[in-house]
Biopython code that builds the backbone (N, CA, C, O; Angstrom):
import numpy as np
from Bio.PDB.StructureBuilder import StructureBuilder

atoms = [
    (1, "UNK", "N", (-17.228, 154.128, 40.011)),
    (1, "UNK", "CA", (-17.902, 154.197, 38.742)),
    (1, "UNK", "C", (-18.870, 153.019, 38.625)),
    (1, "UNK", "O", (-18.596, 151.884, 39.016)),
    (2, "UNK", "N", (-19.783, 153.305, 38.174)),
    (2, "UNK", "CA", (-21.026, 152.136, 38.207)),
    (2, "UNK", "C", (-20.604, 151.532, 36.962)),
    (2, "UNK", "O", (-19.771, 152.249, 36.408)),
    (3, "UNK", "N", (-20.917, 150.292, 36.205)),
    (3, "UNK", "CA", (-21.312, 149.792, 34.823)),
    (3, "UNK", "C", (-22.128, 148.915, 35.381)),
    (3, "UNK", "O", (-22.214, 148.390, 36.491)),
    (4, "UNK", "N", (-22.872, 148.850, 34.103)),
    (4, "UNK", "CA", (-24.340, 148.703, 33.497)),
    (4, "UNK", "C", (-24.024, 147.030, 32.584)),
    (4, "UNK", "O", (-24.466, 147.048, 31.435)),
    (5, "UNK", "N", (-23.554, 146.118, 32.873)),
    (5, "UNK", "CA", (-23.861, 144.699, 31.995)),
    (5, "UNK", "C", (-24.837, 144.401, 31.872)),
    (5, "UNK", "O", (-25.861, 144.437, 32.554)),
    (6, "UNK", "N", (-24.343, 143.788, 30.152)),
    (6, "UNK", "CA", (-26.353, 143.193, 29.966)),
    (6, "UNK", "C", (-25.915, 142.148, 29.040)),
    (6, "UNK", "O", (-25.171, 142.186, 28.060)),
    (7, "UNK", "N", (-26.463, 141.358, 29.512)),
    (7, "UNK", "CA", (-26.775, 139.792, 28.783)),
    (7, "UNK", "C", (-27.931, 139.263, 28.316)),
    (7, "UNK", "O", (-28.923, 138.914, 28.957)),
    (8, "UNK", "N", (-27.641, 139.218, 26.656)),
    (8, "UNK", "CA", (-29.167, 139.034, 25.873)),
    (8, "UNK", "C", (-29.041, 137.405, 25.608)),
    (8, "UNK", "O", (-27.956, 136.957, 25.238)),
    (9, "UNK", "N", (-30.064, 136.618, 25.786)),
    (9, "UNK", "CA", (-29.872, 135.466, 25.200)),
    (9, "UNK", "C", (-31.283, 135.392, 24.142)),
    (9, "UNK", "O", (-32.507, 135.395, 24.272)),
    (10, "UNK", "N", (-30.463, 135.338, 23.243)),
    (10, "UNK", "CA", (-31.210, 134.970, 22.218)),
    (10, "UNK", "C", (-32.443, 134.128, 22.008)),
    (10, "UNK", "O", (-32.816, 133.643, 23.076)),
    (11, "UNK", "N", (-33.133, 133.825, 21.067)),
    (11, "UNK", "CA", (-34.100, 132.926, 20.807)),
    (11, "UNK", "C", (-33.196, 131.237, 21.059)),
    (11, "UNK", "O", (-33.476, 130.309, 21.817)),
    (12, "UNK", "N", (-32.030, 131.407, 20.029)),
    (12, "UNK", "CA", (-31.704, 130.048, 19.757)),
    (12, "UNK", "C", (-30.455, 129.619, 20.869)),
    (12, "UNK", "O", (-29.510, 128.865, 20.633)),
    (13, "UNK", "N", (-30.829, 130.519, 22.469)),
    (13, "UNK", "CA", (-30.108, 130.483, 23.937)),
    (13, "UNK", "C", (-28.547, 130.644, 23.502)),
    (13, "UNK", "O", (-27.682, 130.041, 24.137)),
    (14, "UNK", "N", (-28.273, 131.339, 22.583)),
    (14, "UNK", "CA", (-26.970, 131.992, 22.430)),
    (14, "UNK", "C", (-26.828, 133.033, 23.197)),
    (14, "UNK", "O", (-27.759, 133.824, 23.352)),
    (15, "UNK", "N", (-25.383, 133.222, 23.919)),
    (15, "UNK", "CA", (-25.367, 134.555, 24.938)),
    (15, "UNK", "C", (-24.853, 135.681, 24.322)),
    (15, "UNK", "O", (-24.023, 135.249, 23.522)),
    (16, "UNK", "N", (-24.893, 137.067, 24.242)),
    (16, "UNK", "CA", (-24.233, 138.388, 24.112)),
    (16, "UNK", "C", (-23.945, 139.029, 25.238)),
    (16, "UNK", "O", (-24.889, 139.007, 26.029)),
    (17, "UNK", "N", (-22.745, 139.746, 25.715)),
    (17, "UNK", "CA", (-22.548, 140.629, 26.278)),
    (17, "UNK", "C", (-22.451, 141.990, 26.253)),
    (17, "UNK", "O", (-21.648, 142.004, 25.320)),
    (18, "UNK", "N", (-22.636, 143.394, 26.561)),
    (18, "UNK", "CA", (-22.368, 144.528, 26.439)),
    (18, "UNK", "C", (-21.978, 144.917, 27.722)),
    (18, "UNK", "O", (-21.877, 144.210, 28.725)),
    (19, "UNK", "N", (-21.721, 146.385, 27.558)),
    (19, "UNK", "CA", (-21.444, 146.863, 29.182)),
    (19, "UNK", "C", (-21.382, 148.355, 28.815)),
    (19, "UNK", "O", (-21.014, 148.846, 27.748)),
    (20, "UNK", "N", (-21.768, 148.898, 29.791)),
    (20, "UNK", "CA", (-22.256, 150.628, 29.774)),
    (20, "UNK", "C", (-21.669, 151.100, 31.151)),
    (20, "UNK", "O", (-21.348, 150.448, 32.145)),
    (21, "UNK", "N", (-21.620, 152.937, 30.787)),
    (21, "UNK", "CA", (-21.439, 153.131, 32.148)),
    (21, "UNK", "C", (-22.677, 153.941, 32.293)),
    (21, "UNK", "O", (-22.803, 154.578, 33.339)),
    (22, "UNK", "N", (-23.775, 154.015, 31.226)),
    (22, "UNK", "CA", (-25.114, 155.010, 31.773)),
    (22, "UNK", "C", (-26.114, 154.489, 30.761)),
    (22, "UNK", "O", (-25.948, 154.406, 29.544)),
    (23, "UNK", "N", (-27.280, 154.122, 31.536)),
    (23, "UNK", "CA", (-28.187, 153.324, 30.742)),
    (23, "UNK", "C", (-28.821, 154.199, 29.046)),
    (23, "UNK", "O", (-29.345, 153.650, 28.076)),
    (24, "UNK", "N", (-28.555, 155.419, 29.218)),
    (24, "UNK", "CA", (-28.568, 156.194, 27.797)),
    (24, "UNK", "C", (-27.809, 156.356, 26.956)),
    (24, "UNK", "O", (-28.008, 157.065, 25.970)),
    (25, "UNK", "N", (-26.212, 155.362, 27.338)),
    (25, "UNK", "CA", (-25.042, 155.314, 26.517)),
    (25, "UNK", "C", (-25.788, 154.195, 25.304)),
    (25, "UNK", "O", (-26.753, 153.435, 25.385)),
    (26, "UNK", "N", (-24.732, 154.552, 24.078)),
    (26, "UNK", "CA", (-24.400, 153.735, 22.913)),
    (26, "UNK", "C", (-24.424, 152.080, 23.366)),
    (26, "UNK", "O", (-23.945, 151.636, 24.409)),
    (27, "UNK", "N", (-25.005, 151.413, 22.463)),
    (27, "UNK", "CA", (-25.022, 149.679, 23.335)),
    (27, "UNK", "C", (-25.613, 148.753, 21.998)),
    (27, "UNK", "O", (-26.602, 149.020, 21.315)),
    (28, "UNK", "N", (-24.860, 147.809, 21.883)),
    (28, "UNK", "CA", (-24.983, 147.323, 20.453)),
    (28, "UNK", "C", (-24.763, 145.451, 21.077)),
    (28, "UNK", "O", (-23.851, 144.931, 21.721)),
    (29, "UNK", "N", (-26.064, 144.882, 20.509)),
    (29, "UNK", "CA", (-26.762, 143.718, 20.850)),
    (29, "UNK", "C", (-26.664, 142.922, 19.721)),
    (29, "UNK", "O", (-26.639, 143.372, 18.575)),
    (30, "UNK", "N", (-26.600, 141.616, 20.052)),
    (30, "UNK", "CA", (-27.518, 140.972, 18.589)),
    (30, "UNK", "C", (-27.530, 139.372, 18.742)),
    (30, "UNK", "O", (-26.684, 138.748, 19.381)),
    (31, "UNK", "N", (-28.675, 138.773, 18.020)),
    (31, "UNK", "CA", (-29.129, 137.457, 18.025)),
    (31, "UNK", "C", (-30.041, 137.181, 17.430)),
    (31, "UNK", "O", (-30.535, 138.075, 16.742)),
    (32, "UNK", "N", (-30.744, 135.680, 17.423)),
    (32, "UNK", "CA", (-31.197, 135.269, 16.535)),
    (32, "UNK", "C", (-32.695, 135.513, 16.728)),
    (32, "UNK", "O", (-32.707, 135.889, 17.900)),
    (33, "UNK", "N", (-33.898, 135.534, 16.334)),
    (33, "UNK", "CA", (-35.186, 135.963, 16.361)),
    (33, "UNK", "C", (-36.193, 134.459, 16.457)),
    (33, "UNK", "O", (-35.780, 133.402, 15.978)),
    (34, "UNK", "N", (-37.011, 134.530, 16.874)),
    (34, "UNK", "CA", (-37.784, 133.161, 17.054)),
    (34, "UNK", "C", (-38.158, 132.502, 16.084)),
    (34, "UNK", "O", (-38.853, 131.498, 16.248)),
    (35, "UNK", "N", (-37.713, 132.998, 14.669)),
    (35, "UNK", "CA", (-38.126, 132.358, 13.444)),
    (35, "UNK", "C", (-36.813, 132.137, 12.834)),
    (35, "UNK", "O", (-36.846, 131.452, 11.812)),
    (36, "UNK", "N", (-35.198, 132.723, 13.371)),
    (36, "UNK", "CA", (-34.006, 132.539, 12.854)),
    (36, "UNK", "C", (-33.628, 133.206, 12.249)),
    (36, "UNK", "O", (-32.662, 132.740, 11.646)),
    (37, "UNK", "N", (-33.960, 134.723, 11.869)),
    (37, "UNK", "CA", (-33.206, 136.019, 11.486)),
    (37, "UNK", "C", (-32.378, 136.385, 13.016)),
    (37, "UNK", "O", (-32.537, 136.082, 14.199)),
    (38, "UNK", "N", (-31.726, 136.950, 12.470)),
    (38, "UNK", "CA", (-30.648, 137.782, 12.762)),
    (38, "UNK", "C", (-30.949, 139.085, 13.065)),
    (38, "UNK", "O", (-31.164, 139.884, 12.154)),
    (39, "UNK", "N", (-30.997, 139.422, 14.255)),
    (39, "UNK", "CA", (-31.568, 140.729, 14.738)),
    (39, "UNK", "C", (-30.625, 141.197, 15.376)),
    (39, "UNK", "O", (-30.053, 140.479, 16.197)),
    (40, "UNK", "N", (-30.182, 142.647, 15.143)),
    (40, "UNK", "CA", (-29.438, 143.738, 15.906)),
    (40, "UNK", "C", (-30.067, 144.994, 16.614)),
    (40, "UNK", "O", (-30.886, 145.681, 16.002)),
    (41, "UNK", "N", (-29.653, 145.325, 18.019)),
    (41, "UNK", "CA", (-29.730, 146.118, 18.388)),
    (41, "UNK", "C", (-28.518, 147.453, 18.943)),
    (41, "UNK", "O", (-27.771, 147.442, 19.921)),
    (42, "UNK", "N", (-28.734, 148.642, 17.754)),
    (42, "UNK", "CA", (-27.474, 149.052, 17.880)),
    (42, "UNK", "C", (-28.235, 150.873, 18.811)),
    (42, "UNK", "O", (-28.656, 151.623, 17.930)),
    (43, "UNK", "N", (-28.350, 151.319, 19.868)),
    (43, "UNK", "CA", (-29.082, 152.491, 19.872)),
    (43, "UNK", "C", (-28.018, 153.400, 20.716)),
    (43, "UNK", "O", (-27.022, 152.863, 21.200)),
    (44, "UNK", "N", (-28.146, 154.126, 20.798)),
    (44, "UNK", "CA", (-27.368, 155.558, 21.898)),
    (44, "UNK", "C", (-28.430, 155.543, 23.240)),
    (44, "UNK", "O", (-28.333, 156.185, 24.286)),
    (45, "UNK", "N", (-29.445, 154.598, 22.827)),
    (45, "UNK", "CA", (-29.935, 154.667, 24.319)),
    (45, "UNK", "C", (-30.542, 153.171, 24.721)),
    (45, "UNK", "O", (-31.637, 152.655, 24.497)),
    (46, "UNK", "N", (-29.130, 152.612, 25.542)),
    (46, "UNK", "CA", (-29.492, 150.750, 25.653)),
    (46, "UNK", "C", (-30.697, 150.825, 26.732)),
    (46, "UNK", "O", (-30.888, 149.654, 27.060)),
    (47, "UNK", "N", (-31.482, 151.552, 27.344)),
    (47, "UNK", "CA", (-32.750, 151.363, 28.240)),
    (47, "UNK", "C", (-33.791, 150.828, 27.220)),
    (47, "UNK", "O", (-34.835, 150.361, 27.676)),
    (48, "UNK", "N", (-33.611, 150.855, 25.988)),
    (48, "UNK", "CA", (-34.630, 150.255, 24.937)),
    (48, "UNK", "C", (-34.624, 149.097, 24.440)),
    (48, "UNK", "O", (-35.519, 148.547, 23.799)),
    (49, "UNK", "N", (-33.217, 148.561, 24.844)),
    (49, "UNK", "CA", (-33.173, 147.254, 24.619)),
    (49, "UNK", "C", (-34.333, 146.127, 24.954)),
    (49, "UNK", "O", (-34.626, 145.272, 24.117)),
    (50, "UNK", "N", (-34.770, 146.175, 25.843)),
    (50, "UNK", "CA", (-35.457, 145.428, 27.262)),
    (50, "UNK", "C", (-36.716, 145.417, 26.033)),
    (50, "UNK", "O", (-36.935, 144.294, 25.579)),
    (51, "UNK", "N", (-37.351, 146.274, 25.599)),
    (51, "UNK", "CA", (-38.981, 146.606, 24.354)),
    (51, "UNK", "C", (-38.241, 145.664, 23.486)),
    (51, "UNK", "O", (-38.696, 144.532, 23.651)),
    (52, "UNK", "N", (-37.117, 145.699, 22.484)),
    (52, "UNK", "CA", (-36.619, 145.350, 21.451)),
    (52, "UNK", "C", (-36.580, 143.782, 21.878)),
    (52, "UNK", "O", (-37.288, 142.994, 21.251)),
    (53, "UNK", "N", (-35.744, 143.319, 22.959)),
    (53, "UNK", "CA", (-35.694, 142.175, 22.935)),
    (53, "UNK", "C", (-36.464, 141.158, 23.393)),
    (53, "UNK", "O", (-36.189, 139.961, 23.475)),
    (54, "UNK", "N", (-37.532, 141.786, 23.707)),
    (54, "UNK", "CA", (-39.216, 140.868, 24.059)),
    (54, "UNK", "C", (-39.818, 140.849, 22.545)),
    (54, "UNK", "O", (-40.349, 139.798, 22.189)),
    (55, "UNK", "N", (-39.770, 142.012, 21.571)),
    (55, "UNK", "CA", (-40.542, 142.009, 20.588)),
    (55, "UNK", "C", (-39.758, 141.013, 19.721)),
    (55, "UNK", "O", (-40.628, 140.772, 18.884)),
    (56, "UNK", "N", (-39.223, 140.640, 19.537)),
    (56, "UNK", "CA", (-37.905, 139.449, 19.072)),
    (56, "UNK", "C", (-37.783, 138.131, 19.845)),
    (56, "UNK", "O", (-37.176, 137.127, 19.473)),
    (57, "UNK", "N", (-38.272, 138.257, 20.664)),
    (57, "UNK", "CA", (-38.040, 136.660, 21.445)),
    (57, "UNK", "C", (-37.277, 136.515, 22.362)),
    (57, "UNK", "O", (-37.193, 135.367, 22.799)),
    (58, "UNK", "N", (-36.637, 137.329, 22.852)),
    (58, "UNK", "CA", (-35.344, 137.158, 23.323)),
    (58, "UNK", "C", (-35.292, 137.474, 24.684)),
    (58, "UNK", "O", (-36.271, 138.139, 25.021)),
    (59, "UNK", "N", (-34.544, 137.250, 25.542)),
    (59, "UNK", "CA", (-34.498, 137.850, 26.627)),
    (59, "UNK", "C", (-33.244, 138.259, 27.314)),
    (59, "UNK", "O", (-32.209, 137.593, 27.281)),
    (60, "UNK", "N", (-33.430, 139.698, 28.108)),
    (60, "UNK", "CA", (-32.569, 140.775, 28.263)),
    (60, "UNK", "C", (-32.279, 140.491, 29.781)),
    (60, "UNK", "O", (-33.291, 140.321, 30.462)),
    (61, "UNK", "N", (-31.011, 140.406, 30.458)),
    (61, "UNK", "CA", (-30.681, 140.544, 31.554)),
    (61, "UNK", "C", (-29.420, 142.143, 31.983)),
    (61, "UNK", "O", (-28.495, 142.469, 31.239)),
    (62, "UNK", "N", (-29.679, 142.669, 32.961)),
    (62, "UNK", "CA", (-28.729, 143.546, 33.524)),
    (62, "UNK", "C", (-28.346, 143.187, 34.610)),
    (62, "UNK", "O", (-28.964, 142.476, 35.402)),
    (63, "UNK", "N", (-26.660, 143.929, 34.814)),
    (63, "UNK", "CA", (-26.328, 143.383, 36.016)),
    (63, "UNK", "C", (-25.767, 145.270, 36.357)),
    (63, "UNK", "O", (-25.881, 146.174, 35.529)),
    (64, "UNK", "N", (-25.317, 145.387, 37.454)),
    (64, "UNK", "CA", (-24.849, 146.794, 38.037)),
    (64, "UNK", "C", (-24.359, 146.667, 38.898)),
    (64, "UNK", "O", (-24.801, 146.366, 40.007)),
    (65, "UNK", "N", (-22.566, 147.023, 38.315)),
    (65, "UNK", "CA", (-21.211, 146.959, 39.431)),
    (65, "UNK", "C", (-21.087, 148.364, 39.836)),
    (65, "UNK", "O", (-21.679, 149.243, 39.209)),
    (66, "UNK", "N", (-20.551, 148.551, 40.574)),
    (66, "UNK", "CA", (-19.720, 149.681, 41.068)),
    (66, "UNK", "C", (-18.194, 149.050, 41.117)),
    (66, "UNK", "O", (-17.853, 148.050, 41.747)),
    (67, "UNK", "N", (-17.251, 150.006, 40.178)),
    (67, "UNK", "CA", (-16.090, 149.642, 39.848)),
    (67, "UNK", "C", (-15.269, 150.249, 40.326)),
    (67, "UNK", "O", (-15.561, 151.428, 40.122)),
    (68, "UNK", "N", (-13.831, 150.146, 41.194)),
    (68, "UNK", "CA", (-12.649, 151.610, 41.502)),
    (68, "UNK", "C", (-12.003, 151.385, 40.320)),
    (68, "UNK", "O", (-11.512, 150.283, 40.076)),
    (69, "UNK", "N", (-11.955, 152.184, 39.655)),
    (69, "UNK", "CA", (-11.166, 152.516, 38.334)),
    (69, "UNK", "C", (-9.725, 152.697, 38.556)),
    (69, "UNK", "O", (-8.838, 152.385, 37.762)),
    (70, "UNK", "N", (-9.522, 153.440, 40.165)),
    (70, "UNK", "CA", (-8.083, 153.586, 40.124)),
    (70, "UNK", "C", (-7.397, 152.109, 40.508)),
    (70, "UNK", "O", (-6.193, 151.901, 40.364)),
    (71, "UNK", "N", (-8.082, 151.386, 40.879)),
    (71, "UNK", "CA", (-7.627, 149.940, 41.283)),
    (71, "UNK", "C", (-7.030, 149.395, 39.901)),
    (71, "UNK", "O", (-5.839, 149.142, 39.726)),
    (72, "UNK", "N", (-7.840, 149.283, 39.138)),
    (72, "UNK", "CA", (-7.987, 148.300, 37.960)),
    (72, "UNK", "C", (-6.491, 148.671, 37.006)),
    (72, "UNK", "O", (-5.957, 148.036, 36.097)),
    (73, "UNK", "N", (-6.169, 149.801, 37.581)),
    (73, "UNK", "CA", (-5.459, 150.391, 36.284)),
    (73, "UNK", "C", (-3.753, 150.800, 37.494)),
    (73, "UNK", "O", (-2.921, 151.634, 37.139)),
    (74, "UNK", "N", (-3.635, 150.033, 38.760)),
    (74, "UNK", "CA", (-2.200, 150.233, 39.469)),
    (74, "UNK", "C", (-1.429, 149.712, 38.816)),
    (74, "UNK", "O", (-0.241, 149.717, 39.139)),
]
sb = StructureBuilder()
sb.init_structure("model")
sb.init_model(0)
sb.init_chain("A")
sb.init_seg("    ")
for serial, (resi, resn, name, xyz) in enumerate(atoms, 1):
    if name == "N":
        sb.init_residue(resn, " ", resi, " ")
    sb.init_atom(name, np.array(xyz, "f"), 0.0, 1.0, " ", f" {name:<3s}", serial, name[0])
structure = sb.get_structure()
């Protein structure tokens, strides 16, 4: 099984984590904006994140595991 991590760091270099297993899944973000609001990103499709968190200041990292599920869970 693949997942999809993503690490937003904020304007004010605060970290968030999420994690997906398909870049069009549900994915809910949030941090501070280059002027110090409070910005959320909540969508059913986290590939939009990446637009959202440039227009905000912020910057978006992904990472992509391949996971054995039956491992995790002996």
């Amino acid at each position: 099984m693949k997942v999809y991590i993503y690490k937003l760091t904020d304007a004010a270099g605060n970290e968030t984590f999420a994690a997906t297993e398909d870049v069009g899944n549900n994915i809910r973000l949030g941090g501070y904006d280059t002027i110090g609001n409070y910005q959320q990103f909540d969508s059913q499709e986290a590939y939009h994140a990446y637009e959202w968190s440039e227009k905000y200041g912020m910057k978006l990292e992904v990472a992509v595991m391949d996971i054995d599920t039956d491992k995790l869970f002996e």
